[in-house]
KEFI-950387 format. One record per atom (N, C-alpha, C): x, y, z. Coordinates in steps of 0.1 Angstrom, whole numbers, plus 5000, padded with zeros to 4 digits. Example, Ala and Ser with C-alpha at 12.3 -4.5 7.8 and 13.67 -1.06 7.14 Angstrom:
<rokes>
513249435078;512349555078;513249675078;512849785071;513749895071;512950005079;
</rokes>
This chain:
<rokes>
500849885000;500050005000;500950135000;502250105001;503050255005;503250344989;503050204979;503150254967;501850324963;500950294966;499850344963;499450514968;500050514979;500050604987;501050704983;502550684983;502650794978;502750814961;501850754953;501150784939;500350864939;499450874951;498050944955;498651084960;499551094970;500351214971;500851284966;502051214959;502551264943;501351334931;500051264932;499151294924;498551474928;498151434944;498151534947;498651734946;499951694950;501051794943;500751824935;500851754922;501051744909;499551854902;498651794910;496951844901;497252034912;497252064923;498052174926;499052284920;499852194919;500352274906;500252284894;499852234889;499352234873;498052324871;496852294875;495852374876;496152524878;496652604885;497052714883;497452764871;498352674862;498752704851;498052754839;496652734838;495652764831;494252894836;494352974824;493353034822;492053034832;491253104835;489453064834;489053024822;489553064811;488753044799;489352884794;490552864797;490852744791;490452624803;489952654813;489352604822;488352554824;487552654815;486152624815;485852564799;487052544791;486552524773;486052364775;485352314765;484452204762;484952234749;486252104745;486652054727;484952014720;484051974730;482251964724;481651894733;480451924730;479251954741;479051864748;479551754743;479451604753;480951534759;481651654759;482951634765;483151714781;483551684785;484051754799;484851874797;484951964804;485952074807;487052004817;487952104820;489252074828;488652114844;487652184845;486752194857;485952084861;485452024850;484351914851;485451834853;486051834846;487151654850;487851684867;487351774871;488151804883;486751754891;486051814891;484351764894;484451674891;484351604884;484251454882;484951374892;486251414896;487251314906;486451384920;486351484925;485451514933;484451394937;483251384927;482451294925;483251144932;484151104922;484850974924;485450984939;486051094946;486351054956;485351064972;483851144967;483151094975;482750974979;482450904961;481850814968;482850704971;483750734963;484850624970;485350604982;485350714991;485650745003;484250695015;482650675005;482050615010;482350465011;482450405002;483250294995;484250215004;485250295008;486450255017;486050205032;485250325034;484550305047;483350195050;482250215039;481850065041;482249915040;482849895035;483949785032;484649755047;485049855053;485849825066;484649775078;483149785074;482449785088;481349665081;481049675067;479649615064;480449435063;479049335056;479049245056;479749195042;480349125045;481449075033;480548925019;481348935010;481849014997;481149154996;481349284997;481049414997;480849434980;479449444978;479149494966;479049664962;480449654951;480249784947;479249844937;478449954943;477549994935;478050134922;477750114909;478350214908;477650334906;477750474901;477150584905;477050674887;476050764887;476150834871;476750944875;478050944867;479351024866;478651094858;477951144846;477951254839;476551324847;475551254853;474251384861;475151404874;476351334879;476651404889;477351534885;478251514875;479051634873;477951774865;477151714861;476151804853;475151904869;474551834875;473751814885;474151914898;475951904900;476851974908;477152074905;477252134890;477552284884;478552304885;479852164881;480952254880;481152344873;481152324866;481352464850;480852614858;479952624866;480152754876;480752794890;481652694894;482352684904;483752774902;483752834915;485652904915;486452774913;487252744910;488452674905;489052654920;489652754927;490052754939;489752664950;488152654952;487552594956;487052484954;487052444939;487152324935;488452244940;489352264936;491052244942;491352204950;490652324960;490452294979;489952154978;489252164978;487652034985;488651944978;488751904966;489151764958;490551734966;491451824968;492651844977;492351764989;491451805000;491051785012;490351605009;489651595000;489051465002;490451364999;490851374992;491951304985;493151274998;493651435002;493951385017;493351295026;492051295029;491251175037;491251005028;491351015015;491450835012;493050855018;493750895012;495550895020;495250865033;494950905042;494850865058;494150725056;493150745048;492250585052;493550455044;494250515034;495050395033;495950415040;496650475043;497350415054;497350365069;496050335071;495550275082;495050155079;495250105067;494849935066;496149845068;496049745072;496649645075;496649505063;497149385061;497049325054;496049215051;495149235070;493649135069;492749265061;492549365064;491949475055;491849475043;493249505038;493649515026;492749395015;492749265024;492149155016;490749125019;489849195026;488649205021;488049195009;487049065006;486349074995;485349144990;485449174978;484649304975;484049254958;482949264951;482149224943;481749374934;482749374919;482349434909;481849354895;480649414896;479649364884;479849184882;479949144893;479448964896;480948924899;482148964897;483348954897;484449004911;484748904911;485648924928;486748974925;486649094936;488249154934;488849174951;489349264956;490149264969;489849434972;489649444985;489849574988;491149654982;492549624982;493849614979;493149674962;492649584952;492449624946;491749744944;490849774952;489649894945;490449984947;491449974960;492150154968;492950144958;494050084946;494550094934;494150154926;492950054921;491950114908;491250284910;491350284922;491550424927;492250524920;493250514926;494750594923;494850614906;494550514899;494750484884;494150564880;492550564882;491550644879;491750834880;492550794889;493250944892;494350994886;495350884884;496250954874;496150924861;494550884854;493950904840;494050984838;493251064845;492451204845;493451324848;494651324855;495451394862;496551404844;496751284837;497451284829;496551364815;495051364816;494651444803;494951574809;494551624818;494751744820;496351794819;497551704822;498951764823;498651774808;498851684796;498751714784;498451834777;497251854783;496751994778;497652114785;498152064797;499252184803;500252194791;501052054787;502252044780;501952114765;500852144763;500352204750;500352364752;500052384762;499552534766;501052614769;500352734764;501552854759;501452924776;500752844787;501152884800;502152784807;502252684802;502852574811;504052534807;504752594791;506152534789;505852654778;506152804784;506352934778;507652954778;507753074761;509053094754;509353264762;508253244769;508253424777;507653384790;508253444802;507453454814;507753584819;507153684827;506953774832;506853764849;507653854856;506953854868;505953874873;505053904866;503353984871;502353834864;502953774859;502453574853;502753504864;503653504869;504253434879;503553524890;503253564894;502653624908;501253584906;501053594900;499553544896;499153434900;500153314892;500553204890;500353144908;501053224915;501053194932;500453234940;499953324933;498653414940;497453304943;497053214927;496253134928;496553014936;497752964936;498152874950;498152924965;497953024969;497953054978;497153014992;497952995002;499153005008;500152924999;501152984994;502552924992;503253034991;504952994988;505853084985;506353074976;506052954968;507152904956;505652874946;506352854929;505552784920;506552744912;506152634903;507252574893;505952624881;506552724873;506152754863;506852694849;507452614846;508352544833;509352434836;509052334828;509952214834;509952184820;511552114818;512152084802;512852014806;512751854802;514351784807;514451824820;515951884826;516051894840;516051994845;515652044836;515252244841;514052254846;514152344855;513152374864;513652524868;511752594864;511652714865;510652784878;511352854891;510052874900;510152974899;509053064907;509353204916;508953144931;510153214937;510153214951;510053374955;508853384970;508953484976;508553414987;509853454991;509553405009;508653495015;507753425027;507053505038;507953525050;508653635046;509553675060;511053585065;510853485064;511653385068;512353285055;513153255052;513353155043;514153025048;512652935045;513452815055;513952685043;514052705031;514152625020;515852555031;515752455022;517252305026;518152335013;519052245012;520052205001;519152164992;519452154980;518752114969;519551974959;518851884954;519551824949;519951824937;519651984929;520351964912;521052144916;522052204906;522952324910;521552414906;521852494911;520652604915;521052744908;520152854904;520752974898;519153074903;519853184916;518853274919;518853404908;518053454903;518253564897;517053644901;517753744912;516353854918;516053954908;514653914908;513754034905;513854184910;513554154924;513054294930;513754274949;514054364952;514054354970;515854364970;516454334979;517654384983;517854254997;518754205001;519454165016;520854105017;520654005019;521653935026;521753775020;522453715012;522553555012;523553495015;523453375023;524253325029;524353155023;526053135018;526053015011;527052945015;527152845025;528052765031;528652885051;529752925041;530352965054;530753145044;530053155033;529853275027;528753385029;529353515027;527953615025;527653665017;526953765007;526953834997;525853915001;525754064999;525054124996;524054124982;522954134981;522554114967;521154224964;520654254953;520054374946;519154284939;518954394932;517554354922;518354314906;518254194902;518554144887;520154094890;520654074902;521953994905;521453844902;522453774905;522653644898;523253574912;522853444916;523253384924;523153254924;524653214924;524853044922;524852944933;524252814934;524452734947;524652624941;525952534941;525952394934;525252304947;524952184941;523952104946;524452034957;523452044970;523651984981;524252104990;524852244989;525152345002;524252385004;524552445019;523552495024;523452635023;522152685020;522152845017;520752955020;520753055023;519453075027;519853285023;518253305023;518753425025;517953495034;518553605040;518353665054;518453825052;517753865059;517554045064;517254095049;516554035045;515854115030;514654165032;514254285020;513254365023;511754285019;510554345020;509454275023;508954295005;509954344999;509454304980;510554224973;511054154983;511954084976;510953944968;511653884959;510953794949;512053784940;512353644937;513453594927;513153494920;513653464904;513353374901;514553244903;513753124906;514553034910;514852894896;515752884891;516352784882;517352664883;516452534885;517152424885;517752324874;518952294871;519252254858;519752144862;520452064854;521251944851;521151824863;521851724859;521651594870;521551604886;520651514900;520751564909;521851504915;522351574924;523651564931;524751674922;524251674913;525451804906;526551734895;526451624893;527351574886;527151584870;
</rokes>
């Protein structure tokens, strides 16, 4: 189950950051009328993790082989109004439920796990359904990356700081977003809240501040630093920055193999 679990976490992350990456309008588009939007397919797993989350729980208390009943995925999503929901809030809740099957699987054991359970006259295993789970999740988690990897927001030949603010704004609470990933490059903005408690990193690192002024500290080094300096950290020191002003904001770029080699 530990594989499953952190798939479902990894998934997690993953739909968090990606979903920001897009529009309201490309959010809300329908390729045609009997297709889902990227809201609806988010409503839709919503859907799937209610009832699955009903699902998990009956299985652990009711009478055995547990018949799975299944449920109408298109009047629920129709019926629920995603297509008029904030995004944000969509995000939240599917976030928060998804958290709760994660707790419930990692509280089964291996007489659990093997619970018999009955889809459409066919015997399968608890073990199985918390899988078929996860799968179902990173179907749907992979149409929507695709349409990221297509989009002129998710692997842009231009970013702007006022895109990127945005970009975190809609994640918020956070400090960081990975707005571009290529091979082993990795593009964030970081703006710390007051404090910067980031670790070593495992690929060489390159800060280039935007805006704000302080203090960075790299190993047993200091450097004063400005707005549009350049700052290098190869992979694995320790480094942080300190006594900076309250508009500071940098972009952060991770490149080549981890460990630095």
């Amino acid at each position: 189950m530990k594989d499953q679990i952190a798939r479902l976490n990894a998934g997690i992350k993953e739909m968090q950051r990606i979903i920001p990456l897009f529009s309201n309008s490309e959010l809300s588009h329908k390729t045609a009328p009997d297709r889902w939007s990227k809201k609806e397919i988010l409503g839709h797993l919503i859907d799937s993790a209610m009832n699955n989350l009903r699902r998990f729980n009956e299985i652990q208390f009711m009478s055995t082989p547990y018949i799975v009943q299944k449920y109408e995925q298109d009047a629920l999503v129709k019926t629920n109004r995603y297509q008029e929901k904030d995004i944000q809030d969509l995000l939240d809740l599917w976030s928060s439920l998804n958290r709760q099957v994660e707790h419930i699987m990692a509280h089964q054991d291996e007489a659990s796990l093997a619970a018999p359970i009955s889809v459409d006259g066919t015997a399968f295993s608890f073990e199985w359904l918390l899988t078929s789970y996860v799968d179902h999740l990173e179907h749907h988690l992979r149409q929507i990356k695709q349409d990221a990897v297509n989009s002129t927001l998710s692997i842009p030949y231009h970013l702007t700081p006022i895109q990127a603010e945005q970009a975190l704004q809609a994640k918020a609470p956070a400090e960081f977003i990975t707005l571009l990933t290529s091979g082993s490059l990795e593009v964030e903005l970081y703006i710390p809240d007051g404090v910067d408690k980031q670790s070593p990193h495992e690929k060489d690192e390159l800060y280039v501040v935007i805006s704000g002024s302080g203090t960075f500290v790299r190993e047993e080094e200091t450097y004063t630093f400005g707005p549009h300096d350049v700052l290098f950290v190869p992979a694995g020191q320790e480094h942080r920055f300190i006594n900076f002003t309250s508009d500071f904001k940098t972009w952060v770029i991770f490149y080549g193999p981890k460990g630095g080699e």
